[in-house]
N, C-alpha and C positions, 0 to 999 in steps of 0.2 A: 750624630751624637758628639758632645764637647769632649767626653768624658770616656778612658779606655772601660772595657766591662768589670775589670776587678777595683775600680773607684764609684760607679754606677750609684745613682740615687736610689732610693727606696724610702715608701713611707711608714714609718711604726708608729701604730697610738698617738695618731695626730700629729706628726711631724716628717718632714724630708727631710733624711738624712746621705752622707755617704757610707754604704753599703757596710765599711767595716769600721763603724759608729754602733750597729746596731746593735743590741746585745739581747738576749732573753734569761731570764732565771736558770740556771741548770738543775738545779729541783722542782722546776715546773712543773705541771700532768705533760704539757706538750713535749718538753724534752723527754720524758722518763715512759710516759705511756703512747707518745702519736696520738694525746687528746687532743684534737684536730680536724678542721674543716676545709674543703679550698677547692677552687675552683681555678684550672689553666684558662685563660683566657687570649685568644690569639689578636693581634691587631697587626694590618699589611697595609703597606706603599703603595702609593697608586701615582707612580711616579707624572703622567700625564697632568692628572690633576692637583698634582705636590699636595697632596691628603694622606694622611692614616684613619683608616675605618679598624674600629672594635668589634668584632664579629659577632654578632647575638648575642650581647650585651646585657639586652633585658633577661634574656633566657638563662643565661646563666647565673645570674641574679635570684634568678627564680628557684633556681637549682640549688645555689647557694644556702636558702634560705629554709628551703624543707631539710639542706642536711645540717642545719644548727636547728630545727625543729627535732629531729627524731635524735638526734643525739645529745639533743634537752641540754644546750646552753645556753648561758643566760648573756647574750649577746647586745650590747648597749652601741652598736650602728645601724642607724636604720639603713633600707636599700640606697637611698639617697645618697648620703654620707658614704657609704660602700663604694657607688657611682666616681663622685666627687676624686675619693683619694686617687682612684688608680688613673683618671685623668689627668691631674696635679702632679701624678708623678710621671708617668708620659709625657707629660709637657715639660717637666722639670728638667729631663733628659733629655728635651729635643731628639727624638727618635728620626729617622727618616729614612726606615729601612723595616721591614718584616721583624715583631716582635712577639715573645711570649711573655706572658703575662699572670704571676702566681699570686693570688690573693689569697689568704688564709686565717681564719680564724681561730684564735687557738685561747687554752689556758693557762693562762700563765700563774701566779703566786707560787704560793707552798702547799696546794693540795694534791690532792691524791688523786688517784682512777676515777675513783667515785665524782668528784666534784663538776659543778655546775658552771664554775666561778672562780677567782675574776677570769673577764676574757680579753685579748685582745685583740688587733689584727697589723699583719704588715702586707705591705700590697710590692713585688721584685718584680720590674721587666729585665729581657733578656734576649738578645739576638738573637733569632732563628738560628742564625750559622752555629749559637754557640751551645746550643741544644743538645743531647745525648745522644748518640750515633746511630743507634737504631732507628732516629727522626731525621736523617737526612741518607737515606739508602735510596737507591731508584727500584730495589726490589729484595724482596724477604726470604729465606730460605729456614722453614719454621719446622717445628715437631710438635706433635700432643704431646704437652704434661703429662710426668705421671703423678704431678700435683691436683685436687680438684679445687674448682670454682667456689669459691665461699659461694655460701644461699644466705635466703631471707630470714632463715631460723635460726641461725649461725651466726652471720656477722652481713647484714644486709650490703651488695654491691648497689645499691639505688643508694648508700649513704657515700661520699664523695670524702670519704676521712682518711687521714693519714697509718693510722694503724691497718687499715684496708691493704694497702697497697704493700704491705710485709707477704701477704699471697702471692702477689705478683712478684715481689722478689726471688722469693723462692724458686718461682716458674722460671724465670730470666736466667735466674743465675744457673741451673740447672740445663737451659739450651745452649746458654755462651759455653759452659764446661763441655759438652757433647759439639762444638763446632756450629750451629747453629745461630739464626741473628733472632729468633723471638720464638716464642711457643703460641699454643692455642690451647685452650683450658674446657675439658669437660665437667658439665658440674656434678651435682650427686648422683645424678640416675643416668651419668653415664651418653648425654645428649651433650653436643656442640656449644659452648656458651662464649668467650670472648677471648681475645688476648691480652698481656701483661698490659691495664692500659689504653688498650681499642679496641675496636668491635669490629666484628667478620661477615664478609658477604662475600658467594658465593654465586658464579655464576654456571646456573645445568640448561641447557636446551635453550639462551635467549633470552633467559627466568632470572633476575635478580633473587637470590633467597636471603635472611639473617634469619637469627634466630631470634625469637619472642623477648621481650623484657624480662616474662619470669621464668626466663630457662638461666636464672643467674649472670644477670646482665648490668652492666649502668645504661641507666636512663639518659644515653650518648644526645649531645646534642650534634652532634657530627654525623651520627649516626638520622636523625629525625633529618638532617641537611638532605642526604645521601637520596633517603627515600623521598621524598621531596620532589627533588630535583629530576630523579629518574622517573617518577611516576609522570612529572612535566614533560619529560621527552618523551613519552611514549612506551616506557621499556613498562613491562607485566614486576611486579616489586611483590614478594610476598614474605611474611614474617611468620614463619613455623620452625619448629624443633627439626635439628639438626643432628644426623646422624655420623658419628666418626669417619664412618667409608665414604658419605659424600665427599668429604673432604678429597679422596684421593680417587673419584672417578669425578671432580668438579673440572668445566671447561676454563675458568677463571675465577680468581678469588683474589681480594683484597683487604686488607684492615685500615683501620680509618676513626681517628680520634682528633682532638684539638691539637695535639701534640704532632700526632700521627701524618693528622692531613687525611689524603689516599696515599697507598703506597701497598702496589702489587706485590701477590704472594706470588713466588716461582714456583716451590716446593713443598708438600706437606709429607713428614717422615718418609723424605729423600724421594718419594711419589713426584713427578715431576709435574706440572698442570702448563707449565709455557715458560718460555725464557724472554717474556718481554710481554709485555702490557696489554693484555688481553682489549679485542674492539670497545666492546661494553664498558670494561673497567675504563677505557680511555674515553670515552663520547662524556661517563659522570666525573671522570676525572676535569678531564678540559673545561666541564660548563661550572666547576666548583670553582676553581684557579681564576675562572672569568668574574664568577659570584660573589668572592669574597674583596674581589680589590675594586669592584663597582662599577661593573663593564654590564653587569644585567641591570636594567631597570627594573625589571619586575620584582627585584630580589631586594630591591634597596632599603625596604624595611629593614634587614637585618642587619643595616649597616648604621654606628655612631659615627659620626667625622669629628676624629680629635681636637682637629686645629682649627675647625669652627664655632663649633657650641660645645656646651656641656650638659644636651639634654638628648635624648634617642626619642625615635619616633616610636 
């Protein structure tokens, strides 16, 4: 990168800029309410073959698009154009190192909660290394909330919105205050649902388990990776409602988002599960780490290469 990360380019509303160029309204919906959309998107080194791959690209694209769908904005990028900026700006940065990736579409003018409109979007990468601490742990020491999981009747976690993630605040800030590095979120009826952020898997008898999508979940594409991959190795992967006390008779247990990565739990309210990397957790971990920098062939659809084209398979 040419550039230290507090001068970093960034693109808004059709332009690359440096970083503290950018400006938004402060009586915008997005400033005032978290009227807001966005999706992290991870891009890694693959130092062997001097590339950077976009990780599920198209999927999160996808993702992107049903949460300015249900949250009924009137968004003037198509997916293309979407595509386009956050490469432009990848490239503008010359990256050549593990990056995150926030694209967001938000509202900006002078309206209110309510509004539909205008919208617009800025696309920030950002070094892994310089990422929030609880994303670069080699291992978690977590507590149940006694926050619950927003639902689908509530404030839907399938929507990917910045106001969403004032939940997850809550839950955070409430485990760092108690000594802890992240929580785990039951939702209304009291069943296992996610953390501040990532998604939870559990490992009882050899049995990969998470909990369902509508036990109060995002529709993780990290999560869709996970099972995936494991059901490819052979491991038994099942998706049911999860109970509090598994947590604390589980053999291993992980959380695992774009942000997240994998990254073992030790501890579930000071319950200890392992002090280091469970078999399982590590065989999905290892074939991920291998997956995403482009060392599996079979996996290569999920990979854009920045610094050759500008179209995903």
């Amino acid at each position: 990168m040419q550039t230290d990360v507090n001068n970093r380019k960034i693109w808004l509303d059709g332009q690359i800029m440096n970083v503290n160029d950018a400006k938004i309204n402060v009586l915008a919906p997005t400033a005032q309410f978290g009227l807001n959309v966005f999706e992290g998107i991870r891009c890694y080194w693959n130092d062997e073959k001097q590339q950077l791959y976009v990780f599920r690209m198209k999927d999160h694209y996808q993702r992107l698009l049903r949460s300015i769908k249900l949250l009924e904005l009137d968004c003037p990028y198509t997916e293309s154009e979407m595509r386009q900026a956050l490469l432009d700006t990848v490239r503008g940065n010359e990256y050549r190192e593990d990056i995150a990736v926030r694209q967001t579409i938000f509202a900006k003018g002078f309206g209110s909660w309510g509004s539909s409109g205008p919208v617009g979007m800025f696309v920030s990468p950002i070094p892994k290394a310089k990422s929030s601490a609880e994303y670069n742990k080699k291992g978690l020491h977590c507590c149940v909330s006694s926050w619950r999981r927003i639902s689908d009747d509530v404030l839907s976690p399938r929507i990917k919105c910045g106001a969403n993630y004032i939940n997850s605040r809550m839950a955070q800030r409430e485990a760092l205050r108690n000594g802890y590095d992240t929580t785990i979120f039951l939702n209304e009826l009291g069943k296992v649902a996610e953390g501040p952020g990532s998604c939870l898997f559990i490992v009882r008898d050899g049995i990969l388990i998470t909990p369902q999508l509508t036990d109060s979940v995002l529709e993780s594409i990290t999560r869709d990776t996970v099972i995936k991959i494991a059901k490819d190795m052979g491991i038994e992967v099942q998706e049911r409602s999860v109970d509090r006390t598994e947590l604390y008779i589980a053999d291993e247990a992980f959380l695992c988002g774009s942000a997240m990565e994998i990254t073992p739990v030790y501890s579930v309210d000071k319950h200890l599960l392992t002090d280091f990397e469970g078999e399982i957790t590590k065989k999905v971990h290892t074939k991920y780490l291998e997956t995403i920098i482009g060392k599996c062939e079979e996996y290569s659809q999920w990979l854009t290469p920045v610094y050759i084209c500008n179209v995903y398979k």
